[in-house]
VOVO-650793 format. One record per residue (C-alpha): z, y, x. Coordinates in Angstrom, 2 decimals. Layout:
Z/Y/X
...
This chain:
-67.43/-12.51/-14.39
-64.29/-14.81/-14.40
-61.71/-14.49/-16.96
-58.66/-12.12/-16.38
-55.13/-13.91/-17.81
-51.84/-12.20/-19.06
-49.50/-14.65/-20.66
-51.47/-17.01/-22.77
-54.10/-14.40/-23.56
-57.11/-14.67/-21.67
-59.93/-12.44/-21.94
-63.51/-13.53/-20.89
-67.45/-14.12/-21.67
-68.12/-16.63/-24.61
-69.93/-19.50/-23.16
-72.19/-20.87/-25.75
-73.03/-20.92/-29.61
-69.04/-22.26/-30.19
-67.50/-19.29/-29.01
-69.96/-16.95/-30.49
-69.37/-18.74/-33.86
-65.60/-17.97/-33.18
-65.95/-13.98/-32.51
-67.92/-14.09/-35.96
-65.66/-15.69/-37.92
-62.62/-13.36/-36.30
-65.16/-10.31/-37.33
-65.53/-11.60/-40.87
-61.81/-11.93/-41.15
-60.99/-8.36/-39.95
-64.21/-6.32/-41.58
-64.28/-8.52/-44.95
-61.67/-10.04/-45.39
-58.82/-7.76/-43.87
-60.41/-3.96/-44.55
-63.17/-3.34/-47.25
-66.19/-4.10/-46.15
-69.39/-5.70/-48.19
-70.78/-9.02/-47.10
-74.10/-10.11/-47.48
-74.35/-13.35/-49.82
-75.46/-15.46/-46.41
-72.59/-13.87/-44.63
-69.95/-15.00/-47.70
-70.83/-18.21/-47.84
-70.66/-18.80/-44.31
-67.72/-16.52/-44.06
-69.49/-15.04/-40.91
-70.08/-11.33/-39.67
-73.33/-11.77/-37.86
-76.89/-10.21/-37.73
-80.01/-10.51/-34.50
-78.28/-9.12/-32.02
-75.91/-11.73/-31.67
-77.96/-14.10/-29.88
-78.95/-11.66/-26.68
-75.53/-10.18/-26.70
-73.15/-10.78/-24.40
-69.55/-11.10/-26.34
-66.19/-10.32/-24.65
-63.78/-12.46/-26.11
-59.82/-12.39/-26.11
-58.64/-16.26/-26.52
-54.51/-17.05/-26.95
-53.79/-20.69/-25.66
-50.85/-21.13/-27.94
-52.86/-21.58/-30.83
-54.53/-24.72/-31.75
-58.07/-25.47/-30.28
-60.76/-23.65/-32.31
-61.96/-20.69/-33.36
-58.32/-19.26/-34.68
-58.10/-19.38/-30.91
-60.10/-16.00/-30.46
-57.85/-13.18/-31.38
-60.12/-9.80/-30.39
-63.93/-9.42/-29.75
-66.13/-6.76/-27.98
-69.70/-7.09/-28.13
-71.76/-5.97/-25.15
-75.22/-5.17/-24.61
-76.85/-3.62/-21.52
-79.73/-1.56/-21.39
-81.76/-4.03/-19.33
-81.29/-6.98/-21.96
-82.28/-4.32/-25.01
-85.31/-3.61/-23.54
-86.74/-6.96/-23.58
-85.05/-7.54/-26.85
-86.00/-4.87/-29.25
-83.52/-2.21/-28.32
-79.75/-1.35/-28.90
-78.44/-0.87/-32.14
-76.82/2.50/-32.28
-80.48/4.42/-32.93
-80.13/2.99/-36.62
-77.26/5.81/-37.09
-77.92/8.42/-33.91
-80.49/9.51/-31.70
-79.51/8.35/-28.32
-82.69/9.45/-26.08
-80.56/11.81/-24.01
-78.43/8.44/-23.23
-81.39/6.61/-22.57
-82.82/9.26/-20.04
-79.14/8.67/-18.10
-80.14/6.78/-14.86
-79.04/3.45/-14.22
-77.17/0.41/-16.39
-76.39/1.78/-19.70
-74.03/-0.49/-22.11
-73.66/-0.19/-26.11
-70.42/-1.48/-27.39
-70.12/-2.41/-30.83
-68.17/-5.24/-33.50
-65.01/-4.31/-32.19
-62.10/-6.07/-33.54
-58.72/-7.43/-33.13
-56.24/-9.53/-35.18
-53.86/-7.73/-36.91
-50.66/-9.61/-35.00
-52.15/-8.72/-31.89
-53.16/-5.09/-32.09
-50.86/-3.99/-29.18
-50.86/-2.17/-26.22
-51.15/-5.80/-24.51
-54.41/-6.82/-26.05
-55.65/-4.03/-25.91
-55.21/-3.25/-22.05
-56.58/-6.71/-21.64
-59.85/-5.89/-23.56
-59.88/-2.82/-21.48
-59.48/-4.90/-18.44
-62.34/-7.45/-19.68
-64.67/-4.63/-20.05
-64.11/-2.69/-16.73
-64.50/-6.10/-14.99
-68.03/-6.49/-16.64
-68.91/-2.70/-15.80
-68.10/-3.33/-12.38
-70.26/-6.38/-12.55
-73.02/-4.41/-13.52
-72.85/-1.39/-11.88
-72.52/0.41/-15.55
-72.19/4.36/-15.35
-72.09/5.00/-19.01
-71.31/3.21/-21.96
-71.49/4.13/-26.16
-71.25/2.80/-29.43
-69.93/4.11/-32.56
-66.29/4.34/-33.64
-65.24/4.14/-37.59
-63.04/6.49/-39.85
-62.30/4.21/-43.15
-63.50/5.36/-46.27
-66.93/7.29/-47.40
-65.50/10.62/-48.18
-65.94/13.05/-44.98
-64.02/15.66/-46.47
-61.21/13.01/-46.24
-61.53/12.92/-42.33
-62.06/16.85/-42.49
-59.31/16.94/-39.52
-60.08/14.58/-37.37
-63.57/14.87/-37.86
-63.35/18.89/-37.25
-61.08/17.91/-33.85
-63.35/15.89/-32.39
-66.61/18.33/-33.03
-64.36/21.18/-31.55
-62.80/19.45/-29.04
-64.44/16.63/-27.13
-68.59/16.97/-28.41
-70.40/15.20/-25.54
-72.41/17.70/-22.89
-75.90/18.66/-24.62
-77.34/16.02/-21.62
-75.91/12.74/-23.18
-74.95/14.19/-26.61
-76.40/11.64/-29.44
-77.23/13.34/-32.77
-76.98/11.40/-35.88
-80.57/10.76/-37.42
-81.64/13.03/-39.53
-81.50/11.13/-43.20
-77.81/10.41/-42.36
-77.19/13.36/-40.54
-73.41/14.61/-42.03
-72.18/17.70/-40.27
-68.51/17.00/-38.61
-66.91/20.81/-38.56
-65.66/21.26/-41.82
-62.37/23.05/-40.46
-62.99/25.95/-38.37
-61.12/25.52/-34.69
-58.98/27.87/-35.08
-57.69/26.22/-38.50
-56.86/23.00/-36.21
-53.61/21.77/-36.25
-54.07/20.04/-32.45
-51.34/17.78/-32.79
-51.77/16.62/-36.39
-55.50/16.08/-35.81
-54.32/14.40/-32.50
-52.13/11.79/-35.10
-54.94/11.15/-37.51
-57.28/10.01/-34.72
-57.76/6.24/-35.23
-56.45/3.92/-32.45
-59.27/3.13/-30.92
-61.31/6.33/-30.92
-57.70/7.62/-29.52
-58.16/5.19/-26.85
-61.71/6.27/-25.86
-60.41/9.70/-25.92
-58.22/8.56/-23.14
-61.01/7.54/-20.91
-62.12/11.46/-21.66
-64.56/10.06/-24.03
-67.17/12.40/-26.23
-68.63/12.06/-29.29
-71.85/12.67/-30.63
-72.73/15.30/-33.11
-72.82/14.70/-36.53
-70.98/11.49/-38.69
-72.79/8.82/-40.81
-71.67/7.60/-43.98
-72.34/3.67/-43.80
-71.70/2.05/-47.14
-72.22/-1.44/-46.09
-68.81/-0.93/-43.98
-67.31/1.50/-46.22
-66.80/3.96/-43.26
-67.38/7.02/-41.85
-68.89/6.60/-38.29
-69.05/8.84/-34.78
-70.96/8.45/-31.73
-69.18/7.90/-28.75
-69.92/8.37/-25.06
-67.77/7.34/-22.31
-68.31/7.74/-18.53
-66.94/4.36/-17.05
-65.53/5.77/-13.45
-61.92/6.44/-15.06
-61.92/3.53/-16.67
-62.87/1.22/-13.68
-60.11/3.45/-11.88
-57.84/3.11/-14.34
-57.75/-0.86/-14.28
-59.36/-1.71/-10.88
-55.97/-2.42/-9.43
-55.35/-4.79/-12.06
-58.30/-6.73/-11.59
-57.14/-8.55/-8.51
């Protein structure tokens, strides 16, 4: 997959342990140091977001040429990994959180996305259509159908996300074939507002960014939210069909 340029953003592959060390240390900055999430001790004193999955992952990376050379270079991250590297590899890391067996009996390339993260200057529509662009490029690649991951609300308190977590259940649950469930010992149940109590465009407003983006791509999530303390979020499943999004920015792929 060759990298795709707008400006002096580029978004591509990392190539090697360098660039891997430089979507960690962007990840550390966001999740620990930016928002409010806990570190282990290894991870403080290296001042690195990392854990196994790292090294089989494949890690989409969004680089601006205008800074100096090094790992302030890498401005936004994806990390992508496809059913056929799991499988030799231990698995994907979603089932921690959510039942994903219906996913897994999908046909085909399956991809988890996960460590998602962009610096705050450059969370824009720009970026952001250029990480888009990145990943349809690699689905393409790969002939990927279907992709999923989990998406964060921040905080621990569900009855704080009572809204958006009630839209979503109401509004865009996956079909029962590819719906993930969370697990069962961190199962936390996501209609707390009955529909008809919905205010469709506040809820609409209170979706975060980038769950609002998947729901652009006519994303679904999962049923049920998890409560990970570690992160200091409140998490959904989500499932996204890749066809509109390889539609959506096949044209500006060439």
């Amino acid at each position: 997959m060759d990298g795709i340029t707008a400006g002096s953003l580029t978004v591509r592959l990392a190539d090697g342990e360098s660039d891997i060390d430089a979507a960690q240390a962007l990840r550390y900055r966001v999740f620990y140091e930016e928002m409010t999430s806990r570190p282990s001790d290894e991870m403080a004193s290296k001042r690195r977001d990392f854990d196994r999955f790292d090294g089989y992952c494949d890690h989409l990376l969004v680089i601006d040429s205008e800074r100096p050379a090094g790992s302030d270079q890498v401005v936004g991250t994806y990390r992508l990994l496809r059913r056929s590297v799991a499988d030799s590899q231990g698995g994907f890391y979603t089932p921690w959180e959510y039942n994903i067996d219906r996913i897994l009996e999908q046909p085909g390339e399956i991809l988890e996305l996960g460590r998602s993260c962009v610096e705050a200057p450059y969370r824009n529509r720009a970026t952001m259509t250029l990480l888009w662009r990145g990943i349809a490029a690699y689905v393409m690649h790969y002939e990927v159908p279907l992709m999923f991951g989990c998406a964060s609300l921040e905080g621990t308190d569900p009855a704080a996300h009572a809204l958006t977590l009630s839209y979503l259940y109401h509004f865009h649950m996956a079909p029962a074939e590819m719906r993930p469930v969370a697990q069962p010992k961190h199962f936390v149940a996501m209609d707390l507002l009955a529909k008809e109590e919905i205010n469709a465009r506040a809820a609409i407003r209170a979706v975060p960014p980038l769950v609002k983006g998947y729901l652009r791509l006519n994303g679904f999530v999962g049923d049920g939210a998890v409560i990970d303390r570690q992160w200091n979020s409140v998490d959904v499943s989500i499932v996204v069909k890749t066809d509109l999004v390889t539609r959506k920015y096949k044209d500006k792929l060439i």
